[in-house]
C-alpha positions in Angstrom: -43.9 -9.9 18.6 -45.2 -6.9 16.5 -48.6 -6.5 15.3 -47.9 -6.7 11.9 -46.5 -9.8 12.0 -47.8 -13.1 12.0 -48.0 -14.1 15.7 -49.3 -17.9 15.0 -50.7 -17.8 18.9 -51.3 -14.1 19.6 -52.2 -13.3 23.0 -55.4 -15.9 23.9 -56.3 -16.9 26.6 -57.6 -20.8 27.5 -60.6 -21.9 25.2 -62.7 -23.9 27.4 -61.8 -27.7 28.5 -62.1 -29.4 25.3 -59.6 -29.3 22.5 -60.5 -27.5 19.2 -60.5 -29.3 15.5 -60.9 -27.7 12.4 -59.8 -27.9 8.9 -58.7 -26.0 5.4 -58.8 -27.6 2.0 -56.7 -25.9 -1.1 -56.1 -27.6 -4.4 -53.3 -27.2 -6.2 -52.3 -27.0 -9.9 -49.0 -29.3 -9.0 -47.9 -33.0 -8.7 -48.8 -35.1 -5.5 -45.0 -34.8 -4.7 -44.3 -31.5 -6.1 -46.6 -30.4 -3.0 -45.4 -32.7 -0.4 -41.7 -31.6 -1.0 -42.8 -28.0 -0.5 -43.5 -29.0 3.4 -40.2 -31.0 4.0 -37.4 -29.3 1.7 -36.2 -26.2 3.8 -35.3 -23.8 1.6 -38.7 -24.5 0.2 -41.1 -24.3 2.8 -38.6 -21.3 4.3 -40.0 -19.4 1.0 -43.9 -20.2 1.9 -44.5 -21.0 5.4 -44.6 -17.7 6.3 -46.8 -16.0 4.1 -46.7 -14.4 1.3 -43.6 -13.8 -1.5 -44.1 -10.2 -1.4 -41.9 -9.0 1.6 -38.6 -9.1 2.0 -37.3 -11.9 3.6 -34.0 -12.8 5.2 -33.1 -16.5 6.3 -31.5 -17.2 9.5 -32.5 -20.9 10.0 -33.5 -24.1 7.8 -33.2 -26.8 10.0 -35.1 -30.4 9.4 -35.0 -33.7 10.4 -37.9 -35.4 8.4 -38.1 -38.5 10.1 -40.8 -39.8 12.8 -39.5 -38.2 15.8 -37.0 -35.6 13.9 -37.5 -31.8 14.3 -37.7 -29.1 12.0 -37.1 -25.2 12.8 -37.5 -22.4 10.2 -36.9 -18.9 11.4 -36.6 -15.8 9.0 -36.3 -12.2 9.2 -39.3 -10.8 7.7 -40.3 -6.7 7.0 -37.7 -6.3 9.9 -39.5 -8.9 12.7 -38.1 -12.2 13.6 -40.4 -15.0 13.0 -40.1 -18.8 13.3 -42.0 -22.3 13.1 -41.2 -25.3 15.0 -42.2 -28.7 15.8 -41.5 -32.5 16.0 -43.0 -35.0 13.6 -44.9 -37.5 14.3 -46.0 -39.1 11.2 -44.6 -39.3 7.7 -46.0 -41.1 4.6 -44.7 -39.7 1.7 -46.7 -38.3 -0.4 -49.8 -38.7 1.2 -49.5 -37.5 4.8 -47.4 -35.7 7.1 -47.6 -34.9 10.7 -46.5 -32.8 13.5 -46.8 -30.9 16.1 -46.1 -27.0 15.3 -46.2 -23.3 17.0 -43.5 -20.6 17.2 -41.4 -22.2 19.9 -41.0 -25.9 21.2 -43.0 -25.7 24.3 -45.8 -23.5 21.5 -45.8 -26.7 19.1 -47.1 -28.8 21.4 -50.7 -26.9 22.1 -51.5 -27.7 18.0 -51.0 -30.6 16.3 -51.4 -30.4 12.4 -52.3 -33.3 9.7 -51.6 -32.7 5.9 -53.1 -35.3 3.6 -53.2 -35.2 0.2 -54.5 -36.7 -2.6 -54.6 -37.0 -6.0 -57.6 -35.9 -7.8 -58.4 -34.8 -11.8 -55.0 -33.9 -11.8 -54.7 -31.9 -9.7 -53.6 -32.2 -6.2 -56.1 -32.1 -3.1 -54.4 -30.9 0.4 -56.6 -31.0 3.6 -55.0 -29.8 6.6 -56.8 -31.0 10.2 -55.6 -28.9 13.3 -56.1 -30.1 16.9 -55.7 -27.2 18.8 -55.1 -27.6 22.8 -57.6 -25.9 25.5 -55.1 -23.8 26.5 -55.0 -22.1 22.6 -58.3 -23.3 21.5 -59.5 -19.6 21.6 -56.9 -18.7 19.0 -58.8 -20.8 15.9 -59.9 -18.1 13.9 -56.4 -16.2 14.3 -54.6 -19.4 13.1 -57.4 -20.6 10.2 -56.4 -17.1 9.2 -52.8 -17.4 9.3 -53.0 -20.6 7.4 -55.3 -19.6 4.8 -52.5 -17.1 3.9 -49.6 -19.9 4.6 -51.7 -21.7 1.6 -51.7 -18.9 -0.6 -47.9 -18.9 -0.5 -47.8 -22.5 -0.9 -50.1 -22.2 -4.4 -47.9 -19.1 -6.1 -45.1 -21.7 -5.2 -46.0 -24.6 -6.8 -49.2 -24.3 -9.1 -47.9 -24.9 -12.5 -49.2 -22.1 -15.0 -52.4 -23.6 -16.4 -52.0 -23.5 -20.7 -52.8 -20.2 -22.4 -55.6 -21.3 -25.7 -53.8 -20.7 -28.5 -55.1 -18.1 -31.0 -53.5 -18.9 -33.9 -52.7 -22.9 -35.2 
């Protein structure tokens, strides 16, 4: 990996004996399902998941299985580094919650397991995403609340609907 891309583990070392929690909450402009299908449709999550719009991008893979049990494996060319995202689901409940197990290679994904819930909420759509980090990675919190905070980003300039412009004139 390179340092200027988005290395999901980095370098840690073990974090202590006890695994590490922590969560991020974004709203979005967008439908309940409008921001669930974003996670499970490849060729959309390929264009979010890592980071954001503004780099040039090639796809290599956009594999997914989005069943209990099924797999998923997204790996892209990105500003000239190879980058991927795997993991195995574990739970799906369209179009409230979703989740798996994730990191940059199989035997990676299984140090962090992630929960997405949303909701539905003034019309707009709540996402909260809980991350159970394993000791081994647990020192690598900050990196990855980091990395997701941008993954979000991505994920709002994909789906927030434009909000309506006051008109000036009737």
């Amino acid at each position: 990996m390179n340092d200027g891309q988005m290395t999901f583990f980095g370098e840690g070392g073990p974090g202590g004996g006890k695994p590490v929690r922590f969560q991020i909450r974004r709203s979005f402009n967008a439908p309940l399902e409008t921001v669930f299908d974003a996670w499970l449709i490849p060729y959309l999550a390929g264009s979010w998941i890592f980071g954001p719009r503004n780099v040039k991008q090639e796809v290599l893979t956009l594999e997914n299985k989005p069943l209990p049990g099924g797999t998923f494996l997204l790996e892209v060319i990105r500003d000239g580094h190879r980058q991927s995202l795997t993991g195995t689901y574990r739970e799906i409940r369209r179009p409230e919650k979703l989740q798996c197990t994730i990191g940059v290679d199989p035997e990676a994904a299984e140090l962090t397991l992630l929960t997405m819930e949303l909701a539905e909420e003034d019309g707009k759509t709540r996402m909260k995403l809980g991350f159970e980090l394993t000791p081994e990675i647990a020192g690598q919190a900050d990196l990855l609340r980091s990395e997701w905070g941008l993954r979000c980003r991505a994920l709002a300039e994909q789906v927030d609907k434009p909000r309506p412009q006051p008109r000036l004139f009737r």
